[in-house]
C-alpha positions, 0 to 999 in steps of 0.5 A, a space after each residue: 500500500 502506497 503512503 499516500 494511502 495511509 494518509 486518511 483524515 484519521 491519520 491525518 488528525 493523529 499528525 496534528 494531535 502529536 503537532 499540538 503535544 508542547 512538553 514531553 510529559 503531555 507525549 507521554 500521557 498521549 502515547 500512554 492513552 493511545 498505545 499500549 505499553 508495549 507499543 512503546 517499547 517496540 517504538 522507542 526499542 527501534 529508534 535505539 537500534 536507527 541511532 546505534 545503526 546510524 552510528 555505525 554499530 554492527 548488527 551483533 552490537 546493536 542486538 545485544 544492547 537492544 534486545 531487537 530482533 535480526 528482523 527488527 533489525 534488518 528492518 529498521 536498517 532498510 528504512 534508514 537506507 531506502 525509508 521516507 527519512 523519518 529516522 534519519 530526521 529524527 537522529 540529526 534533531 536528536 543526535 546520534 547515539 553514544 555508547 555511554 547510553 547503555 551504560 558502557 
């Protein structure tokens, strides 16, 4: 299915709902309401791998300190290559990731 597809008044409505959240506690109370805590997890688990593989991490690495799966993985490292520059976006407003996030 094509993205413009996707792009239903519905979705659309989502886009602004997240536009108008101004602090991180309100994302928090939003994603909480809409998604399950697992569904977060997922989400926030496939940015960790976008940053460590946008700073050159290996696979291995990547699976070790994240958990994610050689499928995730595998994944998430398309969409960097060939994606809609959504993670790519993301990781130059955020910045890239440090080993020091894990805690080594």
């Amino acid at each position: 299915m094509s993205s413009d597809r996707l792009r239903t008044p519905e979705v659309e409505a989502l886009l602004e709902a997240f536009l108008s959240l101004e602090h991180p506690d309100e994302v928090w109370s939003f994603l909480q309401d809409v998604c399950t805590i697992r569904e977060i997890q997922d989400l926030a688990q496939r940015l960790a791998v976008a940053r460590m593989l946008a700073a050159g991490e290996h696979y291995s690495e990547v699976q070790e300190s994240t958990g994610a799966s050689s499928t995730t993985i595998s994944r998430v490292s398309r969409c960097l290559n060939y994606g809609a520059n959504g993670y790519t976006t993301v990781i130059e407003r955020i910045g890239p990731w440090k080993k020091t996030e894990t805690g080594e």
